[in-house]
C-alpha positions in Angstrom: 0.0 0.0 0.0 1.3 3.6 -0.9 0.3 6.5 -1.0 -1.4 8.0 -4.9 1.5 10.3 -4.7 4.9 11.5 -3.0 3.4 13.3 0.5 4.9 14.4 3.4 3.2 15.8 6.4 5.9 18.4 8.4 5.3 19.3 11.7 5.3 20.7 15.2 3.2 18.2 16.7 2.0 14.7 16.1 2.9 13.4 20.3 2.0 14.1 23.2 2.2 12.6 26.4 0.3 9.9 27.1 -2.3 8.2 29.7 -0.4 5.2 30.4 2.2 5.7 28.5 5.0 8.1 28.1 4.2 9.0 24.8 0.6 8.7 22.3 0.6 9.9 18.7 -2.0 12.9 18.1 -4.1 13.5 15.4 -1.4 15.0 13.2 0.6 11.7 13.0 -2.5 9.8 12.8 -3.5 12.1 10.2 -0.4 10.8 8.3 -1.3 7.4 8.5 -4.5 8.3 7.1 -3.0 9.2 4.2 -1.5 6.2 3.5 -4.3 4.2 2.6 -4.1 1.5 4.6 -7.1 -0.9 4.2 -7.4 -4.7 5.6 -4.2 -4.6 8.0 -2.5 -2.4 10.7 -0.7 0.1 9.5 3.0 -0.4 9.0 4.8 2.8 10.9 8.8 3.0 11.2 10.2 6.1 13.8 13.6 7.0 13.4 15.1 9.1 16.1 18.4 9.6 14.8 17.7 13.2 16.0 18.2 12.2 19.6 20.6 9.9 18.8 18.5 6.5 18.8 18.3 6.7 22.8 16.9 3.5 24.4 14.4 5.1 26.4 13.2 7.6 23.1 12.6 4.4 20.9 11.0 2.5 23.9 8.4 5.2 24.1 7.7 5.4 20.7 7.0 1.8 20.2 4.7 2.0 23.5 2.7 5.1 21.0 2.9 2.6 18.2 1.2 -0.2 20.1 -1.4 2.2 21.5 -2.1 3.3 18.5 -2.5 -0.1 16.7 0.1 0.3 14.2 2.9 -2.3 13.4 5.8 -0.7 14.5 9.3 -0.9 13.4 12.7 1.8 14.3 15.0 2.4 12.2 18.2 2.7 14.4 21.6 3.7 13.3 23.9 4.2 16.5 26.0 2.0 17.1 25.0 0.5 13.8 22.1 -0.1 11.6 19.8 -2.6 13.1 18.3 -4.0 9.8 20.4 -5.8 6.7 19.5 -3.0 4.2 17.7 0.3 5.4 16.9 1.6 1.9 14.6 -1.9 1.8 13.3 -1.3 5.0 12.2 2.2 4.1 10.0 0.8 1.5 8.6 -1.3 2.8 6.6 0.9 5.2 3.4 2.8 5.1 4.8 5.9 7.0 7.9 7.0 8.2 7.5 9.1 11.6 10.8 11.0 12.4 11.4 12.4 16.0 13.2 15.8 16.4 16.7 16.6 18.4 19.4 17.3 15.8 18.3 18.2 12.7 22.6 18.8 11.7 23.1 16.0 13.6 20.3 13.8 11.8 21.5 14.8 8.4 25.5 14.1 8.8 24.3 10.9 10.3 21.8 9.7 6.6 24.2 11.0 4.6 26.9 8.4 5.8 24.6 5.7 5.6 23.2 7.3 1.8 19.2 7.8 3.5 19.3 10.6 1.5 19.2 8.5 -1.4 16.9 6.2 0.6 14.2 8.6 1.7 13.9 10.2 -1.9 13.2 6.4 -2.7 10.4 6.0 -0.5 8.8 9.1 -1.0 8.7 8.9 -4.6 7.4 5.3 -4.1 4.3 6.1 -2.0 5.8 5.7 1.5 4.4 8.8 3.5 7.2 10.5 5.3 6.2 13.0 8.7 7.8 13.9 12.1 7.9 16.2 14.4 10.4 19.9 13.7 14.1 18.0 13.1 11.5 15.5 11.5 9.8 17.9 9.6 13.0 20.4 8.4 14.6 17.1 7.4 12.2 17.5 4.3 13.4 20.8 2.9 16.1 22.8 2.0 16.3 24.1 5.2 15.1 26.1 8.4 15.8 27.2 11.7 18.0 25.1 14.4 19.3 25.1 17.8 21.7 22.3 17.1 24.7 24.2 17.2 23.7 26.3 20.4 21.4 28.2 22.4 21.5 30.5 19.9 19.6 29.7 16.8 21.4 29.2 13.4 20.7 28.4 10.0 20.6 24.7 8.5 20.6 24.9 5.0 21.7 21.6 3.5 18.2 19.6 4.2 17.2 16.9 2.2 15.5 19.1 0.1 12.6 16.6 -1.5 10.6 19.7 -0.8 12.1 23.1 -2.7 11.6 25.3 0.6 12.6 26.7 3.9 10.2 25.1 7.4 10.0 27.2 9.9 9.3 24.9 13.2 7.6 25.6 16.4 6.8 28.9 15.3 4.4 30.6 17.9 6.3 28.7 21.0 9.7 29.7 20.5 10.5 33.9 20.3 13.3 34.1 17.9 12.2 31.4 15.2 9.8 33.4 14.0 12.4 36.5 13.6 14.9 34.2 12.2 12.8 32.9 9.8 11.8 36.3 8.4 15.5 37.4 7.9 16.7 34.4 6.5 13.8 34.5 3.8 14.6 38.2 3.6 18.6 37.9 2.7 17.9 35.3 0.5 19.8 32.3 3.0 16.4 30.5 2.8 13.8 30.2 -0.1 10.2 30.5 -0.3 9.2 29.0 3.4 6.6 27.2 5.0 6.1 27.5 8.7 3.9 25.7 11.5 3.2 26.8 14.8 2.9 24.1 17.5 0.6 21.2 16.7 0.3 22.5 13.4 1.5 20.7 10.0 1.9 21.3 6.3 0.8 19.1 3.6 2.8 18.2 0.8 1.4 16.2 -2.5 5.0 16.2 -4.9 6.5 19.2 -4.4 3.3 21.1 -4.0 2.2 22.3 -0.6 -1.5 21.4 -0.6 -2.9 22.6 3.4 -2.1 23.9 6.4 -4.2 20.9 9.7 -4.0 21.6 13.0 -4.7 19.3 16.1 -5.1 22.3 18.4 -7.6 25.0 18.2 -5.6 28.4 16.9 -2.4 26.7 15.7 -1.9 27.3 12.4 0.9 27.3 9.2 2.3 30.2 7.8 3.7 31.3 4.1 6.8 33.7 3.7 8.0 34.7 0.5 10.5 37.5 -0.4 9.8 40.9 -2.3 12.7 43.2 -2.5 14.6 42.7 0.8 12.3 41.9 2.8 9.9 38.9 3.4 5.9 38.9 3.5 4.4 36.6 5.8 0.9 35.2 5.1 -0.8 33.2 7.8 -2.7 30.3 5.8 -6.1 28.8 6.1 -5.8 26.1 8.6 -8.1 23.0 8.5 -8.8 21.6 12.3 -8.0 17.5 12.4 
């Protein structure tokens, strides 16, 4: 089962803490696995939290989601090496593909030295729907906003770029993303940008962003383009999950 089309769902939400267990997935992840068809069978759902660095207790509590949830649940680890013979393989043959943030620099160094850059393009042009959760959603594009290298907020700009913009993350929740964003877009360090505020997400069909769904009332997604030297920011019509 695929998807009818390359989609990714970026986001700032998707988890949340859960009732018995540490973590549940929200309506934004579940939303994901919506749009993967699924008919006749659980859902098959791979996390990868290369992000945090594939800690025991992360990937324990995302398979305790997965099994709440009623998903077959698999991780893709990497550290101290790849649990699975071939991950490209193991990619596709997934339903979704649910990425935890952290790291986003660290994340991408990591793929690249095992060639998931390769093996994610794969996948999504295959069908497999590809989310997560801000490292998990930047992951997608060219770039965005990080705090990987510091307190301070920096640029990443070397994202896996399936999607032809900037992702501005957590966006109401944290001060200077939103600033950062803007100047980045601005200067010209950051293309045409899509941006979600906390439990928000952005819909991607191809390359084409298609809708801005929210799993909380008020969050919403955001569009910043360039004109001259500065950047325009367009809050966009946001569908409640």
């Amino acid at each position: 089962m695929a998807a009818d089309e390359p989609t990714i769902l970026a986001t700032s939400g998707g988890l949340r803490p859960g009732e018995r267990t540490y973590f549940e997935f929200s309506e934004l992840t579940q939303y994901a696995v919506e749009l993967a068809g699924v008919t006749g069978r659980a859902p098959r759902l791979c996390t990868v939290a290369t992000a945090v660095g594939d800690t025991p207790h992360v990937l324990h509590a995302l398979a305790e989601a997965a099994r709440v949830a009623g998903y077959e649940h698999s991780h893709l680890q990497l550290f101290h090496q790849p649990n699975v013979a071939d991950p490209a393989e193991h990619l596709l043959a997934q339903d979704v593909v649910w990425v935890m943030g952290g790291s986003v620099a660290n994340l991408l160094a990591v793929w690249r030295v095992h060639a998931l850059d390769a093996a994610f393009r794969a996948a999504w042009e295959a069908g497999v729907v590809l989310t997560g959760v801000s490292a998990g959603s930047i992951c997608w594009h060219v770039g965005g906003t990080t705090d990987s290298f510091g307190p301070q907020l920096r640029p990443v700009t070397n994202g896996l770029a399936l999607l032809p913009y900037g992702n501005g993350v957590h966006y109401d929740a944290e001060d200077r993303r939103r600033p950062l964003m803007q100047r980045l877009v601005a200067d010209g360090t950051l293309p045409e940008s899509y941006c979600s505020d906390n439990d928000a997400g952005l819909l991607y069909r191809g390359t084409r962003f298609v809708e801005a769904v929210a799993e909380r009332d008020g969050a919403r997604g955001y569009h910043l383009v360039r004109e001259g030297d500065s950047a325009v920011e367009t809050p966009l019509d946001t569908r409640r999950l």
